[in-house]
N, C-alpha and C positions, 0 to 999 in steps of 0.2 A: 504494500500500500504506500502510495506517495501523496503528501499530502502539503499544499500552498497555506503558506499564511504572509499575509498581507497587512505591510506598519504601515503607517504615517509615515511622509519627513517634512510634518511642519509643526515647526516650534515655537512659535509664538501666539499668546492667547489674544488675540485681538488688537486692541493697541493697547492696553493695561502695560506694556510694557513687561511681564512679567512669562513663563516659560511654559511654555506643554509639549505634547507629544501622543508617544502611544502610555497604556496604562498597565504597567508591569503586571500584575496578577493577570490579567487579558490575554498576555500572551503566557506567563509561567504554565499557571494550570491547565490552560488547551496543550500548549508542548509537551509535557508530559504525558498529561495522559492518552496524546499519539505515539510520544516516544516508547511508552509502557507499553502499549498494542503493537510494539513491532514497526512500525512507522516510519517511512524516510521524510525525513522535514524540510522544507525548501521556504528560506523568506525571502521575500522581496520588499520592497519599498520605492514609491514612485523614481527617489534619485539616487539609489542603492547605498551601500554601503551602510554608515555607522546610524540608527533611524533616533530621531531625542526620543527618548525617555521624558514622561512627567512628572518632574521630581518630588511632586505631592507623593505620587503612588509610590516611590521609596520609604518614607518617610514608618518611620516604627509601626503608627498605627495602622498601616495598612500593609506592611509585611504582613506577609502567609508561609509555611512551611515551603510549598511552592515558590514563593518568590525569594525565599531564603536558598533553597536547592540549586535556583535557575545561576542567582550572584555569585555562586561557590563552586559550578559547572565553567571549567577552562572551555570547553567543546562547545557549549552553548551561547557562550561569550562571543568567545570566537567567530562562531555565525552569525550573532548580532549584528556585528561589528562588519562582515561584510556582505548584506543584505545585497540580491540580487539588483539589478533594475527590473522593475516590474514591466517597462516595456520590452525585453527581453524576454518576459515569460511567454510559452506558450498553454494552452490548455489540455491539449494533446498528452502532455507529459503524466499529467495528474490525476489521481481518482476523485479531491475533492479542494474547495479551497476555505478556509477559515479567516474568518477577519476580526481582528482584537480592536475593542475600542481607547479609547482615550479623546480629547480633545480636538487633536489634532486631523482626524479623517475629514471632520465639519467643514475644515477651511480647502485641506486638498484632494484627497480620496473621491469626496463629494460632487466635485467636478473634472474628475480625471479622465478623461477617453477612454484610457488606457485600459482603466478599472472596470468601467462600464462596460466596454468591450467585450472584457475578460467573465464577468460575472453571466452575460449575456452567453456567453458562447458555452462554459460551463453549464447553464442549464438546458442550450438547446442540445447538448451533448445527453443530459440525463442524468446530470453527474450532482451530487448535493453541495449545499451553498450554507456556511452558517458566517453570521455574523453577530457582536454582542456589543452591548450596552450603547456607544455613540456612533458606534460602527453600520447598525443597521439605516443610518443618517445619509451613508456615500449610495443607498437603492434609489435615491430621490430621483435619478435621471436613467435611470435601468428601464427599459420596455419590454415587454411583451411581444411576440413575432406582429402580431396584429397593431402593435403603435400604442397599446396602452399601459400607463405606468404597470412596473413589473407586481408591484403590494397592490393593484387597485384588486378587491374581493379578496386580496391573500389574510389568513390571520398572522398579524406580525404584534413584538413588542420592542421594547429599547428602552432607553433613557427618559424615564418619565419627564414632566415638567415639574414634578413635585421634588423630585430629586434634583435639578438643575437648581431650580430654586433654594434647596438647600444648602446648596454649595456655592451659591449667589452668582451664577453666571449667567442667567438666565437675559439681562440685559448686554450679553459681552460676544456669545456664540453668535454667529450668522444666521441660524435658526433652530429651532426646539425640534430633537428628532421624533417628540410625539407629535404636534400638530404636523411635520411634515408628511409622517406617514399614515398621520389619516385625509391629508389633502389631499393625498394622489391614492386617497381609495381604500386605503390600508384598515383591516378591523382590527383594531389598537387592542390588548389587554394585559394586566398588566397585574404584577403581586403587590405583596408590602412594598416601601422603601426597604431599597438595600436585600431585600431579602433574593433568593436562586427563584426565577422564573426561566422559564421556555415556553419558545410556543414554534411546534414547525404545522409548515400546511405544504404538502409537497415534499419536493425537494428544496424546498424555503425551513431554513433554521432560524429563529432570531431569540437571542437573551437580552434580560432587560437590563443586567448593572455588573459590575466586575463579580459580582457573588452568584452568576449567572454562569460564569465561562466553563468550568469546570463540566458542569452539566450540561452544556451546550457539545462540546468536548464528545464528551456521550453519546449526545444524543447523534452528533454528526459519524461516529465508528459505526453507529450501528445502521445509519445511513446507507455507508458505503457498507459495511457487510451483508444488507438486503442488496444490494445492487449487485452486487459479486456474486449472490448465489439467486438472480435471478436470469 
């Protein structure tokens, strides 16, 4: 099983002047628990190489045994550090691709050709698609073979507004990934704050907050393990 995952490389939160990126637990706990399953891992990132980190998500309180493992991994480091170009990827390659949130997808992933392209061509292939917490934000411009947003009728979830709010970015982000994904159609639902939701509909994965990915993780193996044995 070969499996895509897809940073950020944008670092900056708006004009706040201040830092983001992708959101370490986002990606620790999905990498593993592909790594555990046997998993070839392949990242990329729009401009390849070294992707930011959002230094929040280091920060004690949000260390996880997983993000602790990922920090102390030379091999995982290492791949970090040199993140493919995502316009290099092909789809062909992979069984499935996984997108980690943080911040950062909002301003670039969200508008990327590249991305869009990739996600497009990955589903008309048959192949599964998960994305979690601000990550589910870059579908905003994904279609359908037919020309309709790709979430319009899908059930998706993501980064609440309640949760944006929390974190007081709600006036800083480009836009809120729950209103966006129910403007283009999307049946929004959604857990506690903070707490592990998913919701796939399809070959469509989406988690709603970094306490999500893990699970998301999951649910995208077993994904492609129906697909393999169908």
């Amino acid at each position: 099983m070969k499996v895509l995952m897809v940073l950020t490389s944008h670092d900056q939160l708006g004009t706040t002047g201040r830092k983001t990126g992708f959101w370490l637990e986002e990606l620790a706990a999905p990498y593993y628990a592909f790594k555990d399953a046997g998993a070839e891992i392949v990242l990329a990132s729009p401009k390849g190489g070294q992707p930011p980190l959002d230094p929040k998500s280091n920060e004690p309180a949000f260390q996880t045994d997983t993000t602790r493992r990922f920090e102390a991994d030379a091999q995982a480091t290492a791949q970090l550090a040199t993140t493919v170009r995502l316009d290099s990827v092909d789809q062909a390659d992979f069984d499935t691709v996984f997108y980690p949130g943080g911040h950062g997808p909002l301003w670039d992933l969200a508008e990327d050709a590249h991305s869009i392209a990739l996600i497009e061509s990955f589903l008309a292939a048959h192949k599964p698609v998960a994305l979690v917490c601000h990550a589910p934000g870059v579908l905003r411009h994904v279609k359908q073979p037919d020309g309709r947003p790709l979430v319009d009728g899908k059930r998706v979830t993501g980064f609440t507004n309640t949760e944006e709010a929390a974190v007081g970015l709600t006036d800083i982000v480009p836009f809120l990934v729950e209103d966006e994904l129910k403007a283009k159609g999307g049946l929004f639902s959604r857990g506690d704050d903070w707490g592990s939701y998913v919701v796939s509909d399809g070959l469509l994965t989406t988690g709603q907050n970094p306490a999500s990915s893990h699970a998301a993780a999951l649910r995208l193996l077993a994904q492609v393990s129906a697909n393999a044995a169908s």
